[in-house]
N, C-alpha and C positions, 0 to 999 in steps of 0.2 A: 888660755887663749880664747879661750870662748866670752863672744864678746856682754851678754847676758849674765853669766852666771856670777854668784858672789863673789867675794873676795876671798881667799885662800883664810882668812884670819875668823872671817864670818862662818865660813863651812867647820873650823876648827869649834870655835866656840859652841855650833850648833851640836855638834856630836858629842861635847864635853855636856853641855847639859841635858841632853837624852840617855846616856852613860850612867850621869847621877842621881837619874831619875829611874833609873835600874832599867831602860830601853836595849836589849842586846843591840850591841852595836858593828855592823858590817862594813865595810869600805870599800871601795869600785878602784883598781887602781889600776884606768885602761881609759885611753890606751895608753904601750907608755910609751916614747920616743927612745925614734936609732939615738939620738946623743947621751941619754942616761947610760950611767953607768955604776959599778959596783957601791960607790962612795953616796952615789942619787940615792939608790933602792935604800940600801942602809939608813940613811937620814930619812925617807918617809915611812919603811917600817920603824924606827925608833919613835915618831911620832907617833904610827896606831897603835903599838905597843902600849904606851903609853894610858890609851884608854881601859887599859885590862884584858882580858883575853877575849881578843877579836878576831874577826876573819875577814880577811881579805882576798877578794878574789880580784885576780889579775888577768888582763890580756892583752899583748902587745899588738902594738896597732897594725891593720892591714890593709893596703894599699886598693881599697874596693869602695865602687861606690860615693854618692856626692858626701858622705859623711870625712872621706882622707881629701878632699879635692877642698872641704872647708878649713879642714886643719892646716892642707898648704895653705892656701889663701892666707891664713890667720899667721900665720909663723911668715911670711912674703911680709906681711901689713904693720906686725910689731918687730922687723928686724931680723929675727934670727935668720939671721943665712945658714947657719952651718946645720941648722934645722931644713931648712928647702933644701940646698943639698944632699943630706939624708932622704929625706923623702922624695924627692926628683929621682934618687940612685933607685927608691927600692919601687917606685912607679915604671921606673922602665925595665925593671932588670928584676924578674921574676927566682932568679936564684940569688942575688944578694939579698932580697926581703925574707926567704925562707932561712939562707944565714944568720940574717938578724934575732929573726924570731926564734928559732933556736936557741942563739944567744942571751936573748934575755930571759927566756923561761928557765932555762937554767942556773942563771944570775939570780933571779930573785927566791928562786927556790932554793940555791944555795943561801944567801942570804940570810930567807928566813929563819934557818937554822941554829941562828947564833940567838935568837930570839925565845925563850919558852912561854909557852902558854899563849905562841902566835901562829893561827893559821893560814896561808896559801893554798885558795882553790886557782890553778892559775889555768886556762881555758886554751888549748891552741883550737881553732876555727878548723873547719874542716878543710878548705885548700889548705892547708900547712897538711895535714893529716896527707892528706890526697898526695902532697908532694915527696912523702917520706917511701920508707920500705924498712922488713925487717924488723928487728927489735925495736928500731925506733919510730917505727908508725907504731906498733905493739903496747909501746911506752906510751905515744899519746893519746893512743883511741882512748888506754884506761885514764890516764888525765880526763879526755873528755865525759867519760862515763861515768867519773868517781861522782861517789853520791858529798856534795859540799859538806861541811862537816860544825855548820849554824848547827846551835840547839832550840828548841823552841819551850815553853811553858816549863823549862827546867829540865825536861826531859832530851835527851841528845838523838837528833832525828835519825840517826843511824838505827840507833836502839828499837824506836818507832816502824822504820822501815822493814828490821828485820822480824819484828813481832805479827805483824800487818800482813807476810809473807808468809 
């Protein structure tokens, strides 16, 4: 929806030849909309699968800031209504967008599962954090914390982090 950016087809080809040019390859796949759903996630991990073993870090989108006020905008200008009402619901209504995000952090981390040799760094935002309690602030802070799981010069940053330490 971004009225700038490439074409879905152009971005694919761009990472496929950075990939075969031995470029590790990362994926941003945020934000992502209340309409996605399990059959969505599935088809766009199936595609960065696809490049080899990638990482994708995820975040679902949050209602803050001119950055969600463009995405309505954009979703209002190309049509999708059932998108404006999603994001209209999670603009006024501060516990169906904590619902949401829930929801899809879950999804796509379920998701990724059925995937091997694909990883989800997937990010909840600190108001999400802020909004929970219990095990499941517990569960996200370490989401937030986890150290991403890119390798870098062949070496796996984790490995680096812990020797560094």
């Amino acid at each position: 929806m971004e009225p700038n950016a490439p074409p879905p087809r152009t971005r694919w080809q761009a990472l496929e030849t950075l990939q075969q040019a031995g470029v590790s390859v990362f994926v941003s796949m945020s934000p992502t909309y209340p309409t996605m759903d399990e059959d969505d996630f599935h088809e766009l991990l199936s595609y960065f699968r696809a490049f080899g073993e990638v990482v994708v870090f995820h975040e679902p989108i949050n209602p803050r800031g001119a950055n969600f006020q463009q995405c309505l905008t954009a979703a209002k200008e190309a049509g999708y209504d059932d998108v404006v009402i999603e994001l209209q619901q999670m603009q006024d209504s501060h516990q169906y967008w904590v619902e949401y995000a829930l929801e899809q952090l879950n999804t796509v981390q379920h998701v990724a599962t059925r995937f091997d040799g694909l990883e989800v760094h997937s990010w909840p935002g600190d108001e999400l954090v802020r909004s929970t309690s219990g095990q499941l602030r517990s569960k996200l802070k370490a989401m937030q914390q986890a150290v991403s799981p890119e390798s870098f010069s062949g070496q796996d940053y984790r490995e680096l982090s812990t020797q560094a330490g």
